[in-house]
N, C-alpha and C positions, 0 to 999 in steps of 0.2 A: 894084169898089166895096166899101168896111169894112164888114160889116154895125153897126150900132150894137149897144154892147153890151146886156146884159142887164139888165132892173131889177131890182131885190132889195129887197125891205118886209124888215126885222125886228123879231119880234115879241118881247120878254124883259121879265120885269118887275125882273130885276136891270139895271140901266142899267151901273153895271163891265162885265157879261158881254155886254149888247147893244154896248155901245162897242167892248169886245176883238174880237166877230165881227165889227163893222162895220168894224175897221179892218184886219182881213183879207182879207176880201172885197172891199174897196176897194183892193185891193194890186195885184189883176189889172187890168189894161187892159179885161180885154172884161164885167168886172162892174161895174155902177154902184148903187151903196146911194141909193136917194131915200126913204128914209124909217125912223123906227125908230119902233116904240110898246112902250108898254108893260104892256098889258092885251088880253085876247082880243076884249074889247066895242069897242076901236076899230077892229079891221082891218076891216071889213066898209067905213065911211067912209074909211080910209086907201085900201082897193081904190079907191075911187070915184076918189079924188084923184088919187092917186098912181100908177096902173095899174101895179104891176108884172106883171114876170113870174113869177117867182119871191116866194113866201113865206115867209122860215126863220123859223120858229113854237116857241116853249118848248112843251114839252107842259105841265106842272105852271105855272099864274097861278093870282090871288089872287081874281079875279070871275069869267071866264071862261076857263076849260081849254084849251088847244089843239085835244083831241079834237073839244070842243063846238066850237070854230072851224069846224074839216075839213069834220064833217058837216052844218055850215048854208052853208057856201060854195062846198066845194071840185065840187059835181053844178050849179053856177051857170054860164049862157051864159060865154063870153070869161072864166072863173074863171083865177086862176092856178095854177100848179104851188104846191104845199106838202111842205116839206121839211120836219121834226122834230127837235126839240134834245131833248136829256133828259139827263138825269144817271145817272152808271154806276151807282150803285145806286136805281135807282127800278126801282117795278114793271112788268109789263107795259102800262103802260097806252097806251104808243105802241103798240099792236099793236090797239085799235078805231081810232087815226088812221088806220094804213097800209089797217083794215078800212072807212073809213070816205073813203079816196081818196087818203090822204097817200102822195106819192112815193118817202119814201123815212126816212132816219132816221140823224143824225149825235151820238154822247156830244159832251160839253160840250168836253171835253178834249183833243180830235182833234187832230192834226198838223195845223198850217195849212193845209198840201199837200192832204191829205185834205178840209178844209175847201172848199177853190176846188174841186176838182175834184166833189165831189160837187153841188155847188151850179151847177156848169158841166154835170153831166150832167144835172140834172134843168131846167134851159134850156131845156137841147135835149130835151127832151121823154123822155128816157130818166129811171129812179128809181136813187137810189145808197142805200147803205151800205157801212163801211167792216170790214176781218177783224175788227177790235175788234168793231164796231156785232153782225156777224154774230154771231159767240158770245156774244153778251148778248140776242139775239135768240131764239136755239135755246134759252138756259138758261129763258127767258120763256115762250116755248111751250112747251115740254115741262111747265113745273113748270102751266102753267095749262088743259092738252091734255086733255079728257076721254075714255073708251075708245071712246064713238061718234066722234066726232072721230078719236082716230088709226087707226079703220077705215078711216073713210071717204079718210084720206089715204093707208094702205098701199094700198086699191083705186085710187084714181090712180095710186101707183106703177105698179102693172102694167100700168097701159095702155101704161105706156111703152116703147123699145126700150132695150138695153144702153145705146147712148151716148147715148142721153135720159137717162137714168138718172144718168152719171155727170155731163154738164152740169148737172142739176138739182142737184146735189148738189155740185157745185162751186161754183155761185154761192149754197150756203146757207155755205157757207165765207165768202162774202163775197169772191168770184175775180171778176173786171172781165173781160170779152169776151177781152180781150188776153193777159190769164192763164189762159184756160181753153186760147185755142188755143197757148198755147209750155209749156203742161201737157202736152195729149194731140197736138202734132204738127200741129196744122191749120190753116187758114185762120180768119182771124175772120170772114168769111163762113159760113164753115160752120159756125161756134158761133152766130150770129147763127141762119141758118135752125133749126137743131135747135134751139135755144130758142124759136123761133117755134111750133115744133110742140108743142114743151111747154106756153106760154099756152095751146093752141087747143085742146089735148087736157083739161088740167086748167081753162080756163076765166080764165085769171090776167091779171087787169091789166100787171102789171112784174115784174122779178125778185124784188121783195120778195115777194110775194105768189107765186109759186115757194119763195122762200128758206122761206117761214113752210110751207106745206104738206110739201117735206123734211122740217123738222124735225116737222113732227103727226106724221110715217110713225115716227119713232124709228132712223131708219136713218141719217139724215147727220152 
């Protein structure tokens, strides 16, 4: 049996750029777009409606912010997954979403590819960003990282083993499961587990929230 695809809310208050995403996401078979808004003050009603599963959410609206979205919705029973749009030069300010529960975080400008695929991982319950998203990610923390802060990240570093270390720091690169293991030779099972051990050790929601504490340590 097909499983039914995925539902996807978008959130944009540019209606061009919600339209462009929408018509990408709606390219795949297994994504289905039921809905687009465009302000932060309606998804809370559109959830009701619409149930998706997936959120792709602008950070930067004109009444209500994306952030503000995250953290009144996303700690809600049967909430959905929330993904982050932003534009390549804006601030950190998607890094209180991702602090704040968002899965994950796509620039405006992504390769369609990129596009479906990250919006197809966080579905399935996993968080994406893409090598772009990553290093605009580490430029963002670093530049807004205080020195208590990157202690406290170099001291996770060392909890870790050598190849916790290096996975960790692979997926601050913005390296997918599959790329870690035909990097270092192994199963993605085995990148799978050793990342597991990294959440549990450091505490981390998703890769992103791995991704963002590499980069506090100053080391990836």
């Amino acid at each position: 049996m097909t499983a039914a695809p995925a539902r996807i809310l978008i959130v944009d208050d540019d209606r061009m750029a919600a339209a462009g995403v929408s018509m990408v996401v709606s390219s795949a078979d297994d994504l289905h777009v039921v809905g687009t808004r465009g302000d932060g003050d309606e998804v809370a009603d559109a959830i009701r409606e619409l149930r998706p599963d997936v959120v792709l959410c602008d950070v930067r609206m004109p009444r209500v912010d994306g952030v503000a979205v995250v953290r009144r919705l996303a700690a809600q029973p049967g909430a959905p997954r929330f993904l982050m749009m932003t534009a390549f030069d804006e601030d950190g300010l998607v890094l209180q979403a991702i602090e704040a529960g968002a899965a994950g975080f796509l620039l405006k400008d992504e390769d369609p590819r990129r596009i479906i695929e990250a919006v197809r991982a966080v579905a399935a319950g996993d968080s994406a960003y893409s090598p772009r998203a990553a290093r605009q990610l580490t430029e963002w923390v670093q530049d807004s990282s205080s020195l208590s802060s990157r202690r406290a990240a170099l001291a996770k570093v060392e909890l870790l083993t050598e190849r916790e270390r290096e996975f960790a720091f692979a997926v601050a690169d913005g390296a997918t499961d599959a790329e870690i293991a035909a990097r270092f030779f192994v199963a993605e099972t085995t990148v799978k587990s050793t990342l597991g051990a990294v959440r549990t050790k450091w505490g981390a929601r998703n890769r992103v929230e791995i991704a963002v504490t590499a980069a506090r340590s100053g080391l990836a």
